[in-house]
Backbone as a ProteinNet text record, in pm:
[ID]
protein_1_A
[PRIMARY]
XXXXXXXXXXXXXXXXXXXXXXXXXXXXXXXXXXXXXXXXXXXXXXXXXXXXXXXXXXXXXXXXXXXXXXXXXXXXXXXXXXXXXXXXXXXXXXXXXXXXXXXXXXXXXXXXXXXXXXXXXXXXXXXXXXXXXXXXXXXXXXXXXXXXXXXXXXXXXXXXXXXXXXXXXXXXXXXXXXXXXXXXXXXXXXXXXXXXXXXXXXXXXXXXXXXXXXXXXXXXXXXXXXXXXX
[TERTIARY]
2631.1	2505.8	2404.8	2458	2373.3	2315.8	2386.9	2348.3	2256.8	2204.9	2176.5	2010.4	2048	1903.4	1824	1893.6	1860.1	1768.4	1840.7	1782	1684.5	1656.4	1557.1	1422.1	1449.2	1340.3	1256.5	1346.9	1317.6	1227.2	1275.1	1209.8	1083.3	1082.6	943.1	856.7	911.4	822.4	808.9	854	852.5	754.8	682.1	625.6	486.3	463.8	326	258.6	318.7	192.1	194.4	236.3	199.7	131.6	162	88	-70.8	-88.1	-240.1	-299.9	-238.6	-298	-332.3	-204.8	-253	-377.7	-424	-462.3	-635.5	-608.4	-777.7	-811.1	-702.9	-694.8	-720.7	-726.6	-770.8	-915	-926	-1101.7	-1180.5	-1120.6	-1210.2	-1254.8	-1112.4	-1157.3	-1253.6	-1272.8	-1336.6	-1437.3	-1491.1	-1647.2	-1765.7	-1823.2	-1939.9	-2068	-2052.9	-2091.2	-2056.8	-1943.1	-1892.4	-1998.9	-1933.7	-1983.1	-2112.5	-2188.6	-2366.5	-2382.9	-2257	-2293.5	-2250.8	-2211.5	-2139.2	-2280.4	-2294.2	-2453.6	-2546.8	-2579.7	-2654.7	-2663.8	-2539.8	-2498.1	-2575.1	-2482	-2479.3	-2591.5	-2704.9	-2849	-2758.1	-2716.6	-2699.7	-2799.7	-2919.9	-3032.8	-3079.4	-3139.3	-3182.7	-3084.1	-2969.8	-2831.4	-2834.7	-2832	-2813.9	-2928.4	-3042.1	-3138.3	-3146.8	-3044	-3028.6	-3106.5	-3129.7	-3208.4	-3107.6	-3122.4	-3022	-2967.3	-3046.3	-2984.2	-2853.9	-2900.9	-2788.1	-2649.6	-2692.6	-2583.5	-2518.1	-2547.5	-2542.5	-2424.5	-2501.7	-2419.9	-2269.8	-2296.4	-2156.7	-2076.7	-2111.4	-1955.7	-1928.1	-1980.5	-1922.7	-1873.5	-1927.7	-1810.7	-1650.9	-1686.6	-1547.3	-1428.3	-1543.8	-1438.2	-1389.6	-1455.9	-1400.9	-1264	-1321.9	-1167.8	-1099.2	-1114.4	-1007.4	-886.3	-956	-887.8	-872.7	-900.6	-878.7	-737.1	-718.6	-615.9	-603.9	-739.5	-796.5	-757.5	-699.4	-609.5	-725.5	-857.9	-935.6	-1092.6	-1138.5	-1271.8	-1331.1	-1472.7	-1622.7	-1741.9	-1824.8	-1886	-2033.1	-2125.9	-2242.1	-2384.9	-2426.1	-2562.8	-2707	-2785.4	-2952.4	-2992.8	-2972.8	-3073	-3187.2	-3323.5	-3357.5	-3421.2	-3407.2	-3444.4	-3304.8	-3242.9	-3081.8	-2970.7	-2871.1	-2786.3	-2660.9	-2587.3	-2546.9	-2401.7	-2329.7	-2222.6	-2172.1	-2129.7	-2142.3	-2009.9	-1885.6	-1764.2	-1723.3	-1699.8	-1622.8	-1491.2	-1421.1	-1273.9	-1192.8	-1236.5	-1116.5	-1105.2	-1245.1	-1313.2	-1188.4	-1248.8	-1189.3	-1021.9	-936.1	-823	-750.4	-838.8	-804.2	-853.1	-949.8	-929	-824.7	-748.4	-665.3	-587.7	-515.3	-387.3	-439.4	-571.1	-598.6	-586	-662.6	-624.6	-503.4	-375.8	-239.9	-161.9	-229.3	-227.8	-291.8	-412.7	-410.8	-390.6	-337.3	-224.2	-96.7	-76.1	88.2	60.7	-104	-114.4	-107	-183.8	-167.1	-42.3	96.9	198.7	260.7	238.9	297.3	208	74.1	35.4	67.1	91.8	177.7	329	378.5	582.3	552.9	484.6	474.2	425.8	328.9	260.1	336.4	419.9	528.1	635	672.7	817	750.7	604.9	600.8	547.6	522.2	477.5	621.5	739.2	824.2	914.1	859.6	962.8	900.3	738.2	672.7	715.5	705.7	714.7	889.2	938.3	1056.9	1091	1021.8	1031.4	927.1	824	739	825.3	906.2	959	1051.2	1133.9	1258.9	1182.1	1074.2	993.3	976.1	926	926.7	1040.1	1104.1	1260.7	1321.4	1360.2	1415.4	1356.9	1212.4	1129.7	1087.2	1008.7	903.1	953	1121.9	1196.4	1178.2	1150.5	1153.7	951	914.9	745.1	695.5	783.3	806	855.1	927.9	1012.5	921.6	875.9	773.6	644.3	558.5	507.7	553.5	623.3	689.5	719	778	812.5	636	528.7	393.1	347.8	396.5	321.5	388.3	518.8	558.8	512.5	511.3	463	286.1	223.5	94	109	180.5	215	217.5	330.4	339	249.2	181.9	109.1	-36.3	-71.6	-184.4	-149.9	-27.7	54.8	27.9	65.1	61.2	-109.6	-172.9	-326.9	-351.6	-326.5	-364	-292.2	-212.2	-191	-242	-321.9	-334.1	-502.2	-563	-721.7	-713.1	-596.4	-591.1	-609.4	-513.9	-508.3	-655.3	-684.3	-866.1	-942.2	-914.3	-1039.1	-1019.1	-922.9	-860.4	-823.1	-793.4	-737.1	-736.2	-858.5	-884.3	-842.4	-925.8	-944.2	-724	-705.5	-556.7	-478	-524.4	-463.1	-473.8	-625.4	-657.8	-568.3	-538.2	-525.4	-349	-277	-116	-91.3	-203.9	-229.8	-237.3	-337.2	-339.9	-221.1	-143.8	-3.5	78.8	110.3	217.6	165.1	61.4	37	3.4	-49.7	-59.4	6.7	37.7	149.6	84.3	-36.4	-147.5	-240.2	-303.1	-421.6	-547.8	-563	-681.8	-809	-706	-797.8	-851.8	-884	-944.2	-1069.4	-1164.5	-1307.3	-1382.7	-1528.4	-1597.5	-1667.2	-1805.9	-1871.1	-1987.1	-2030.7	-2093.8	-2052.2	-1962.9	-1912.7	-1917	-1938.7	-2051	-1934.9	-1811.9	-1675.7	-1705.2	-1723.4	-1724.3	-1822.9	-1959.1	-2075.8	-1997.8	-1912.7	-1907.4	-1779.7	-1676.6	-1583.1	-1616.1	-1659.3	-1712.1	-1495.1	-1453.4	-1325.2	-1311.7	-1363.5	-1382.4	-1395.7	-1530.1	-1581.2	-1430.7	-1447.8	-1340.9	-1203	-1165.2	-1001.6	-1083	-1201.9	-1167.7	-1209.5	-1266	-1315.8	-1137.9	-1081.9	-918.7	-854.7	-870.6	-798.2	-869.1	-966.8	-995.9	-1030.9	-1036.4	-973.8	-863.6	-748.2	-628.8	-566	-657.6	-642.8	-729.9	-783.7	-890.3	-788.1	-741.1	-676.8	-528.8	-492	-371.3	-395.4	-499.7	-559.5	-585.5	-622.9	-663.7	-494.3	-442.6	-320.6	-234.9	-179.9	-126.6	-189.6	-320.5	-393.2	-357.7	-367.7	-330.1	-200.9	-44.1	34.2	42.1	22.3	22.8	-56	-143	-207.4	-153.1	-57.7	43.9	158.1	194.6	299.5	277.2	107.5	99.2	51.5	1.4	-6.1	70.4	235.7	289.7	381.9	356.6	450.1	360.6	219.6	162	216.5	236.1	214.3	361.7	481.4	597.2	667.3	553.3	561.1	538.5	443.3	391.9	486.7
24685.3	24634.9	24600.4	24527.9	24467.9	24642	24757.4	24888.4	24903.3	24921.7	24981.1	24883.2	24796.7	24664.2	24725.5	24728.4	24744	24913.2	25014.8	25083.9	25141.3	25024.4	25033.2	24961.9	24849.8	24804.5	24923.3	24987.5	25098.2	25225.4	25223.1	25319.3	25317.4	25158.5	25125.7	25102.8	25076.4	25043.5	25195	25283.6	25429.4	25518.7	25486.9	25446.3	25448.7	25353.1	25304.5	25348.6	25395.9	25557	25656	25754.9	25908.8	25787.4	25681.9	25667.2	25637.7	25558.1	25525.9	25658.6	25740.3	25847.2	25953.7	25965.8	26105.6	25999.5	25914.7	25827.5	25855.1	25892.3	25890.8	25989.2	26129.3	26235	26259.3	26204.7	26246.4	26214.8	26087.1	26018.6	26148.7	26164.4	26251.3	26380.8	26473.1	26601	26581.6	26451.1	26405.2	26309.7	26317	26256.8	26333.3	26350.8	26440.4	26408.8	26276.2	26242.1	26299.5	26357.6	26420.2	26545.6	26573.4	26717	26750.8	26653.5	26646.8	26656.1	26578.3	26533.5	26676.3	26747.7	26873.5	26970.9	27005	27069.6	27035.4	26939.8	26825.5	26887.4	26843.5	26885.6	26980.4	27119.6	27238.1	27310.6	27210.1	27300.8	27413.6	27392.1	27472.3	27496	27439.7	27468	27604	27589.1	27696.7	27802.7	27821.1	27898.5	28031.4	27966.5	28004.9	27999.2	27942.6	27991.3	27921.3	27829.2	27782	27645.2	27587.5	27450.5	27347.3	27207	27096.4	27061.4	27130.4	27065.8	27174.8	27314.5	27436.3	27464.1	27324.2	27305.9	27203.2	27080.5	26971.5	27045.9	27149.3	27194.3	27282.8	27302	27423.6	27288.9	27182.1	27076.5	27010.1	26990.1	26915.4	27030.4	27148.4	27285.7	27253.2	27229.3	27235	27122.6	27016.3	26889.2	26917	26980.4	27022.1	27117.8	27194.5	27276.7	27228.1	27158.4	27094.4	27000.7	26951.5	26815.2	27002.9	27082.7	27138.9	27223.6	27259.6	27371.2	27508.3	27544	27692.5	27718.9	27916.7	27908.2	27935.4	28046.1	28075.4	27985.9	27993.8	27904.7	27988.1	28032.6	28058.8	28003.5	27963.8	27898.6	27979.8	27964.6	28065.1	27967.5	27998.9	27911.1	28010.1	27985.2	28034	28042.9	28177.5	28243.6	28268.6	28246.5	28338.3	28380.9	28296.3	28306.3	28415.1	28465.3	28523.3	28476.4	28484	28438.8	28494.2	28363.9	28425.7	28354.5	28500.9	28430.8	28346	28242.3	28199.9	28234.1	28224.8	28258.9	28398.2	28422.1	28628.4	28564.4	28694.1	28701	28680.3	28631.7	28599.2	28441.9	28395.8	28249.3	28177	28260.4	28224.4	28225.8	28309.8	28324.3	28208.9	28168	28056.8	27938.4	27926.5	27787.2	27776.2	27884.5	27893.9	27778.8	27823.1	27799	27608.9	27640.3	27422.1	27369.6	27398.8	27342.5	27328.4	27412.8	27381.6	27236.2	27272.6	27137	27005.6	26996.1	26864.5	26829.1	26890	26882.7	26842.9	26881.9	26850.3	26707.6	26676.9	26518.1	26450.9	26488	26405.2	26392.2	26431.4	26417.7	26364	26330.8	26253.6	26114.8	26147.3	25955.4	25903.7	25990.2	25936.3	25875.3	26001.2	25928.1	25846.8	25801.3	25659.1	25579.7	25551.3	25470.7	25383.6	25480.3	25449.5	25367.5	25420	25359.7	25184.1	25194.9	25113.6	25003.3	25028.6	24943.4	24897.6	25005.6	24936.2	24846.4	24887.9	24780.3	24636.2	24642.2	24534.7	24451.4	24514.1	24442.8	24387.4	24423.8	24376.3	24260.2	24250.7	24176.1	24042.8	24075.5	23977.3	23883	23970.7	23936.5	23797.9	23851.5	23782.8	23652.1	23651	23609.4	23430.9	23488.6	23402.1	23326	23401	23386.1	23239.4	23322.3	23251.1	23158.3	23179.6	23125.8	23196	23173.1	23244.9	23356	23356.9	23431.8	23571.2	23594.8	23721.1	23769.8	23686.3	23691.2	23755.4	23666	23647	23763.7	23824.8	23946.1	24041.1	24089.1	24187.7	24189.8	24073.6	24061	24098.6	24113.8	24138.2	24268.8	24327.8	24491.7	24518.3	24493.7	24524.5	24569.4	24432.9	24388.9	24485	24521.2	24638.4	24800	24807.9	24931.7	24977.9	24883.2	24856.8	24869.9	24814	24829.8	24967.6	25024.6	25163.7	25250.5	25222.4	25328.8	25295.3	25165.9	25186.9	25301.3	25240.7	25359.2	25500.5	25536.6	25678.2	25709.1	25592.9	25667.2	25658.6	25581.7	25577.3	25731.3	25718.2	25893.7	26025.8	25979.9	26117.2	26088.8	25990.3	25960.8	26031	25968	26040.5	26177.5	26224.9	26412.4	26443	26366.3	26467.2	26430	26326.4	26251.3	26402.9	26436	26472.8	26627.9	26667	26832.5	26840.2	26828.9	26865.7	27020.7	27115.8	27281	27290.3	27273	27278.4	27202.5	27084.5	27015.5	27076.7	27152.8	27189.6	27346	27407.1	27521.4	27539.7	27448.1	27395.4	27372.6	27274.5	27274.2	27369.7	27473.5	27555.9	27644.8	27691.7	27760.8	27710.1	27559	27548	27552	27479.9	27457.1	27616.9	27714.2	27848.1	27942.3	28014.4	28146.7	28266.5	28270.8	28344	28373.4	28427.6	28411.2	28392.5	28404.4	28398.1	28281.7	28182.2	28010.4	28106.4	28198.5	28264.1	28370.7	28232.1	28310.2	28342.9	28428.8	28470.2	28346	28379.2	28275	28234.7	28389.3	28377.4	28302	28305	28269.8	28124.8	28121.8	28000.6	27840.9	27904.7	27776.7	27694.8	27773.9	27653.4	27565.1	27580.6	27476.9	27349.4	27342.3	27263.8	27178.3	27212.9	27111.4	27104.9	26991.3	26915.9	26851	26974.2	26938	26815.3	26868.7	26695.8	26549	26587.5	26453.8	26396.5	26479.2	26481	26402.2	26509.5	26388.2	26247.8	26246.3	26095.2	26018.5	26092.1	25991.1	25945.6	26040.7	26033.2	25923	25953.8	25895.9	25662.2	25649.7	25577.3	25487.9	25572.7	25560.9	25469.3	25526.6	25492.3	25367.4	25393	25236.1	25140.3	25148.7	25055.3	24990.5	25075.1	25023	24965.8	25031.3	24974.7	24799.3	24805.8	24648.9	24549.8	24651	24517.6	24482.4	24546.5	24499.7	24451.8	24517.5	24425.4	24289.6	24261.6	24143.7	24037	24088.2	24028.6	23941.5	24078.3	23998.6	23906.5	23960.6	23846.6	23732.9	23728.3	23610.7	23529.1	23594.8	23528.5	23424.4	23529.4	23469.7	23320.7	23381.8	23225	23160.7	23155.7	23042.7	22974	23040	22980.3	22923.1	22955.3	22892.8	22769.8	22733	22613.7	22517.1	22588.3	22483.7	22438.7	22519.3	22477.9	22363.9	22363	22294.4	22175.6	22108	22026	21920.3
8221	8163.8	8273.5	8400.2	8501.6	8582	8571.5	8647.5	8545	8423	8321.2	8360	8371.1	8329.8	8476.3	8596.1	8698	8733.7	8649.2	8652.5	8532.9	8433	8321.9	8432.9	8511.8	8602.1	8673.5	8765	8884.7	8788.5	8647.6	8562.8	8524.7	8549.6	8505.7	8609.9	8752.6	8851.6	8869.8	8885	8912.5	8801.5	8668.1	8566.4	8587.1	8686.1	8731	8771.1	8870.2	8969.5	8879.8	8819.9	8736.2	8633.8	8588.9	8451.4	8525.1	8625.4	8701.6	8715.7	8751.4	8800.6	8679.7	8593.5	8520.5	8404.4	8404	8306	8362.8	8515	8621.3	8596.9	8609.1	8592.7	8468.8	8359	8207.9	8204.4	8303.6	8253.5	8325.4	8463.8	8553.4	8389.7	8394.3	8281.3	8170.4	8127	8019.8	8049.4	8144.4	8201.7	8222.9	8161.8	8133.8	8253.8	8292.2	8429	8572.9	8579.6	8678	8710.2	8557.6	8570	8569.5	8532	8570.6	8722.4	8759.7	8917.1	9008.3	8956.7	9037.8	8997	8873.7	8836.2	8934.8	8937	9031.7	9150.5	9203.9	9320.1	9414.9	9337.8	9370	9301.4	9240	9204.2	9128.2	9022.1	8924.2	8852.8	8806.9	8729.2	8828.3	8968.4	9018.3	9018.7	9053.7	9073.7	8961.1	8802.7	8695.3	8626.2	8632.3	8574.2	8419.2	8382.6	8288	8283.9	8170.8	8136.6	8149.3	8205.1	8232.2	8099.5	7975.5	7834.4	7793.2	7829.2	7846.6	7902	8055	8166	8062.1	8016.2	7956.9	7812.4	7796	7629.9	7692	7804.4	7850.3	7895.9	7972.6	7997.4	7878.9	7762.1	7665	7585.2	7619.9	7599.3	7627.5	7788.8	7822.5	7811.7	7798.7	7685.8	7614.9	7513.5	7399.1	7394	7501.6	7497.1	7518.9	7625.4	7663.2	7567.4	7527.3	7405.7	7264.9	7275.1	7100.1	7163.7	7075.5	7013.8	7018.5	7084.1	7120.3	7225	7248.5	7375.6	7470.2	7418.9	7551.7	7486.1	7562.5	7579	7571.7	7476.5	7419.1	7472.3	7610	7596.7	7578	7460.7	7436.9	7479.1	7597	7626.4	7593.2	7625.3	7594	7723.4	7757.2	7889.9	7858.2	7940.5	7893.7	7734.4	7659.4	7553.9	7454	7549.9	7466.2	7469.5	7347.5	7409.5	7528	7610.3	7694.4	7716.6	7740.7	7764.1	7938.8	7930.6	8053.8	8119.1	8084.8	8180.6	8137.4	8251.1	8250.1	8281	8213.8	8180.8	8250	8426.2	8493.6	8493.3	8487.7	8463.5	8323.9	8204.9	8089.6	8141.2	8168.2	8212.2	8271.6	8383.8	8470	8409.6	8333.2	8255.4	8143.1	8106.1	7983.4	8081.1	8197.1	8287.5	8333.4	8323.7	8382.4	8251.7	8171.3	8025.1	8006.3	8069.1	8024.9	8092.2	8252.4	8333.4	8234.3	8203.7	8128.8	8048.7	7972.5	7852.5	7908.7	8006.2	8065.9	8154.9	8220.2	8251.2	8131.1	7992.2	7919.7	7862.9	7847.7	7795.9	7939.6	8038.2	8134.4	8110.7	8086.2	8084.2	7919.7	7811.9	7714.6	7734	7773.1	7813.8	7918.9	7996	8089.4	7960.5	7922.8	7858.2	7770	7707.3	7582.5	7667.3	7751.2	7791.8	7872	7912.8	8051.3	7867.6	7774.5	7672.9	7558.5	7554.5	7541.6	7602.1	7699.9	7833.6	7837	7875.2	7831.7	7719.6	7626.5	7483	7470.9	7570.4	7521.6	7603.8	7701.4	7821	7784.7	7706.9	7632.8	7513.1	7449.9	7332.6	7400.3	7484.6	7538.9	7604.5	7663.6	7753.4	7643	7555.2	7412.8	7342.7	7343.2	7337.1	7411	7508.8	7655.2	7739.7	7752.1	7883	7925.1	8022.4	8160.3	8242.2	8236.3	8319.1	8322.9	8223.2	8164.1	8211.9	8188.6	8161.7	8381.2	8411	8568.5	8616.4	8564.3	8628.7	8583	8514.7	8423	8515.4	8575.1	8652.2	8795.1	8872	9004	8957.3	8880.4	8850.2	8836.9	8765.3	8803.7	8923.5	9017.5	9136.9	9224.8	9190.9	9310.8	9270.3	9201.2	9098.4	9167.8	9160.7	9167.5	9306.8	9374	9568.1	9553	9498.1	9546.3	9542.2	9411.4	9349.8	9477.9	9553.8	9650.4	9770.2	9795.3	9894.7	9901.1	9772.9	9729.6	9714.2	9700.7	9694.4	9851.5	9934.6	10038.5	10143.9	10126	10191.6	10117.2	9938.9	9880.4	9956.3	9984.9	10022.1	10187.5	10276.5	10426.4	10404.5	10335.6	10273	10287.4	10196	10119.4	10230.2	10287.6	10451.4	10547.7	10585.7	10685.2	10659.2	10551.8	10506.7	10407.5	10333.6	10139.2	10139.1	10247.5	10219.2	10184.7	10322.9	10276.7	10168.9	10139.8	10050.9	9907.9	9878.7	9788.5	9790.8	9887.7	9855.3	9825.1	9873.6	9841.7	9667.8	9623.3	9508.6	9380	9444.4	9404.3	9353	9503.5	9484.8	9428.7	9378.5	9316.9	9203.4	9165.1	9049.4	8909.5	9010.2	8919.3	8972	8908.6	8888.4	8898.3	8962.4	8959.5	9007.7	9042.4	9103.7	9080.7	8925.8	8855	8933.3	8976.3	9053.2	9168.8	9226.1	9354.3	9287.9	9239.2	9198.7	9300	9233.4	9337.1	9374.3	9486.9	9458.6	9376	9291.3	9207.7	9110.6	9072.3	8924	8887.2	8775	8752.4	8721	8669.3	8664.5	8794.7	8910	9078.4	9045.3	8989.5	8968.3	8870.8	8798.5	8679.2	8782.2	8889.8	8973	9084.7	9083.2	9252.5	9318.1	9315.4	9379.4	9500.7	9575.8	9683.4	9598.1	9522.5	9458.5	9392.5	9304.4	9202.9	9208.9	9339.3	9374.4	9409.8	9530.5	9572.1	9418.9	9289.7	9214.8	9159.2	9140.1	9048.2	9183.2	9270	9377.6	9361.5	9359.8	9347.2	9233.9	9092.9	9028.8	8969.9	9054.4	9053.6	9099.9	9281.3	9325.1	9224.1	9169.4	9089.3	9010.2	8953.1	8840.5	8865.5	8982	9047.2	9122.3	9149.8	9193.6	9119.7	8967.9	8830.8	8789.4	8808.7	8745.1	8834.1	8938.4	9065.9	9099.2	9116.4	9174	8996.8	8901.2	8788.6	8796.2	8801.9	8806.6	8942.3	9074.1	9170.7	9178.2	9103.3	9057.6	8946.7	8831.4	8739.8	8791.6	8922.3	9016.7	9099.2	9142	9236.3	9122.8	9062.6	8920.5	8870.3	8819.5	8778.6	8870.6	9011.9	9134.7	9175.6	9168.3	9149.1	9049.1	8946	8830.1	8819.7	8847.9	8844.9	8988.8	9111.4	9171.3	9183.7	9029.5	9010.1	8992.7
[MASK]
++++++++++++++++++++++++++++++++++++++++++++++++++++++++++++++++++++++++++++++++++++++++++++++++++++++++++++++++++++++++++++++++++++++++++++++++++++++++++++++++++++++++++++++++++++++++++++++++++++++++++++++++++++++++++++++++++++++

């Protein structure tokens, strides 16, 4: 029972980082701000010839795909006064294969979510139960969780400071089976991911949220180590 409890803890401190992260990694795909900021950027209005309300209608395009049920993506904008299709078939191809990626973050920040909220809740329950003991330990499994997970942002932030081109291109190879991710530079998918931006936004992100909740429970800790000193 004492191996079993011990490694329901480690499950949950281990929990903390993929759930911080694939959770940044969902806001990043689904921020329509980003993707203004990459348009922005990279003068996509001059690039493409398109109107900022046109650029504006193709990323809440790709929200959409993203979150639906559809295997290839349609996106139809107004060139020009015609309509136009904006991604060619190797474009469409290779977003089929990222769309599969955030579908597979979001079923990793679900099975964290679930387990790190039944563990909570049970640890709350007992907490009620029993005493503080329980309330106390739940907090310290946080506070190390939240340690690690700065850790792990702090060498994924050195990476992108120091070797994004390579970091990005490692990425690449494991993550697709393919080559479709090796567009031209015309092609209009590169305007809509500010890749640099992007990680440090997921990357920071992560620490953000790894700090609201770590600085939380270590602030639970010295609180109730005041008040029990009283």
């Amino acid at each position: 029972m004492k191996a079993l409890t011990i490694i329901a803890r480690w499950v949950f401190i281990l929990c903390l980082p993929p759930l911080l992260l694939s959770a940044s990694i969902g806001i990043a795909f689904n921020s329509l701000w980003l993707y203004r900021y990459s348009l922005e950027k990279d003068g996509a209005r001059q690039i493409t010839g398109l109107s900022n309300a046109e650029l504006e209608k193709a990323a809440r395009g790709l929200i959409s795909y993203f979150n639906s049920r559809e295997e290839f993506i349609n996106v139809t904008v107004e060139k020009d006064g015609k309509p136009f299709t904006l991604f060619n078939e190797r474009e469409v191809t290779h977003l089929k294969d990222v769309k599969a990626l955030v579908w597979l973050d979001y079923k990793f920040l679900l099975g964290t979510m679930i387990y790190v909220l039944v563990y909570g809740g049970i640890n709350l329950f007992w907490s009620f139960k029993e005493g503080r003991g329980h309330w106390r330990q739940l907090a310290r499994l946080v506070a190390t969780g939240s340690g690690i997970t700065l850790l792990l942002m702090l060498a994924l932030g050195l990476g992108v400071l120091f070797g994004f081109d390579r970091l990005l291109l490692q990425f690449h190879l494991l993550s697709f089976s393919n080559d479709f991710w090796q567009l031209e530079p015309g092609d209009y998918l590169l305007l809509f991911f500010p890749g640099f931006e992007a990680t440090l936004f997921v990357t920071a992100a992560t620490t953000l949220l790894a700090v609201i909740l770590g600085g939380a429970a270590v602030g639970h800790l010295l609180f109730n180590k005041k008040d029990s000193s009283r």
